[in-house]
N, C-alpha and C positions, 0 to 999 in steps of 0.2 A: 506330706500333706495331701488328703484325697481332692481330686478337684472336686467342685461342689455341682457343676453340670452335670457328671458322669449322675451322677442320683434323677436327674430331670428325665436321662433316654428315656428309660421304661415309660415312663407317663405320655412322654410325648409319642409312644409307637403303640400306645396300649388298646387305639381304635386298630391297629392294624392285625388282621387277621392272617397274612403270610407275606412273608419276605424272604422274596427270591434275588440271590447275588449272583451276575455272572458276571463270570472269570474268566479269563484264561491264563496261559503261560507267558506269550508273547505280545507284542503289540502286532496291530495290521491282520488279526485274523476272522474280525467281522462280528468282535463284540460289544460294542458299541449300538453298531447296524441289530443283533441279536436283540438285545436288549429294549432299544427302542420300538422296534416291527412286535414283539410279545406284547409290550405294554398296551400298542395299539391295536391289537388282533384282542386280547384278555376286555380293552374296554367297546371294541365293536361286538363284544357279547354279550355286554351289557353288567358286566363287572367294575367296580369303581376301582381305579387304580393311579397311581403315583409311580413318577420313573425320578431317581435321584443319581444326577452324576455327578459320582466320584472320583471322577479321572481328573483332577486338578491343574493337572500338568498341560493336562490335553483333551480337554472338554470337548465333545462332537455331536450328542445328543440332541441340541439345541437345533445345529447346522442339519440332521438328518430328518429333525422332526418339522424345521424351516420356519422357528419362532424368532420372530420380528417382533419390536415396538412393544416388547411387552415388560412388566418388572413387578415382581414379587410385591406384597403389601404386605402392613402391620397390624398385627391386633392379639395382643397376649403374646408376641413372638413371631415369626414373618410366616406369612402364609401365599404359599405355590401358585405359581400360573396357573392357569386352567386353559388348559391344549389342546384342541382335538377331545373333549371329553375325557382328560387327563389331565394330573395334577402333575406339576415339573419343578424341578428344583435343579440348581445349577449355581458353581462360583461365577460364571463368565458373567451371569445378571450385575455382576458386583467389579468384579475384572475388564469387562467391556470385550471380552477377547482378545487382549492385550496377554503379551506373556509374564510369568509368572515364575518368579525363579525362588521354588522352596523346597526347606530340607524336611527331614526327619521329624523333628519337633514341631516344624510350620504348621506340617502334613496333618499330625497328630490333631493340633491346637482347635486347625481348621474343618478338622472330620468331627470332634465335639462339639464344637458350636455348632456345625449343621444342625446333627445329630437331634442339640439340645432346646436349642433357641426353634424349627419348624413344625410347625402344627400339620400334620396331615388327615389328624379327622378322622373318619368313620372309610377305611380302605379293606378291599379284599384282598389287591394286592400292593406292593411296594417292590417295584423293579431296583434292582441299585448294580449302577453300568460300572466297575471296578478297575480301576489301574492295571494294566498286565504286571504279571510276574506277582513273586512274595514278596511285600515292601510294607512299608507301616501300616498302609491305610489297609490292607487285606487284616493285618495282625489284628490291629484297633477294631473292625469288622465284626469280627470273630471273638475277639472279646469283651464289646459291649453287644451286640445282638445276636445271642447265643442261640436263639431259636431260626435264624437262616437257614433258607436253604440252598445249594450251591450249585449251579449250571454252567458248566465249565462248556469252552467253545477249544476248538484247534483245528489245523489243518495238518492235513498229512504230512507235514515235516516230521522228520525225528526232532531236531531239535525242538521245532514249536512242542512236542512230547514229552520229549524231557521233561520239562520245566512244569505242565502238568502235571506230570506222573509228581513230583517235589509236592507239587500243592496238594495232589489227593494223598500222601503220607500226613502231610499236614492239617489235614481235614479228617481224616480219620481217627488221626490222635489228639484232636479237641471234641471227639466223637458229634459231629456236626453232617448232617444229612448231604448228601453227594445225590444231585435229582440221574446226573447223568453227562455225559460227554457226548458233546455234539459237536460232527468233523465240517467245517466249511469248504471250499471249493475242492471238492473231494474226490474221487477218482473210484471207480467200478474196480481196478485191482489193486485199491490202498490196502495197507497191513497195518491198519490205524485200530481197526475194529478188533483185531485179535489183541494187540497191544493193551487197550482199553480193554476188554474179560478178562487176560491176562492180571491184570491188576486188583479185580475184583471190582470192578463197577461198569454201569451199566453204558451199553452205546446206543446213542439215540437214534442215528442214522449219519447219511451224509448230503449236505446240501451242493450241488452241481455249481460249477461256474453259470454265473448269471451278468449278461453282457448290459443287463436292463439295467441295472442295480444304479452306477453312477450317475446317467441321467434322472434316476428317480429322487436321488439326495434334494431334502426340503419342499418336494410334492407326495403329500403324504396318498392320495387319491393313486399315484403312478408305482409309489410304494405296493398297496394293496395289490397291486394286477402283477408282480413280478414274481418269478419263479424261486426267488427267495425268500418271501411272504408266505407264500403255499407251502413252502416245505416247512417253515419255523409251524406253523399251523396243522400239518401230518403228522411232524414229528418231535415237537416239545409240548404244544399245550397238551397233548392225552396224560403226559407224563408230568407237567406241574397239578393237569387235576384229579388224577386216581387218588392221589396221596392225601385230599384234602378231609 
């Protein structure tokens, strides 16, 4: 039996104009923090945009972007914070940030209803901060919003690579757009960047240890001034907007 949501996505994402998913391999390698600092660099340009976290497990978005006292409303279906001149979406509104212990199907159930039941309206873009590694919610992703585009993050680990390099086979063969690989606390003689051509996609740069970064979590104004703002700013936005 088809679920009868799955027919609702398209309608509900039909104002949206791109949607960008970043990924990565692993957890802990500053995709969340990516994700977030885009959304609000894309809307200090005067772009309307929506960040939707999908990390269930481990929702951060909220705590980076430093929304308090705030809770999604109804009307034809729940409609988003409004943040920082951004729209947000988040389980924790509903979890309290409380933990959450789901599996496979939960995951699934849970990424449909977002999916199906939020209205976001007339966007240019739609950030969506994704689970590390390949798990349901990446699969789910990928095969109800087939028009994504995908912004993988990693750092100079092999292993944090590995598990990349799986995702971009897997991306490849749902022939699903790859914006590019972007290395975080990165290093002048990483072998990240060969690794990454080596594969056949594109590397975006690498953004330097930034000692700023922790005290700026949920001061978005301290966000802007850190050296990992500027860099997401140098080296993603040229490359989410050539493409458009």
């Amino acid at each position: 039996m088809v679920d009868p949501r799955i027919s609702i996505i398209d309608g509900r994402l039909r104002g949206v104009k791109d949607i960008i998913v970043v990924s990565s391999g692993k957890g802990g390698v500053g995709k969340s923090l990516t994700a977030s600092v885009l959304a609000l660099i894309l809307t200090r340009r005067g772009y309307k945009v929506g960040l939707l976290d999908l990390d269930f497990t481990s929702p951060s978005t909220h705590l980076i972007l430093g929304v308090r006292g705030l809770n999604p409303t109804e009307d034809k279906g729940i409609i988003p914070v409004e943040v920082f001149g951004l729209r947000h979406m988040s389980i924790v509104y509903y979890t309290k940030d409380k933990s959450t212990s789901l599996r496979g199907e939960d995951l699934s159930n849970i990424l449909t209803e977002l999916l199906a039941v939020t209205g976001w309206g007339e966007l240019d873009f739609l950030i969506l901060d994704m689970p590390p590694g390949i798990g349901d919610t990446t699969l789910d992703v990928i095969k109800y919003i087939s028009r994504s585009r995908f912004l993988l993050v990693a750092t100079p680990s092999i292993l944090a690579f590995s598990t990349v390099q799986k995702l971009v086979d897997l991306l490849k063969s749902q022939n699903i757009t790859i914006i590019g690989v972007l290395e975080n606390i990165g290093r002048s003689d990483t072998a990240l960047a060969k690794h990454v051509r080596d594969i056949g996609v594109k590397y975006l740069g690498t953004i330097p240890f930034d000692d700023q970064i922790e005290g700026s979590i949920g001061n978005v104004d301290k966000l802007f001034n850190t050296e990992f703002a500027s860099s997401i700013e140098k080296l993603v936005l040229p490359n989410i907007l050539e493409a458009r």
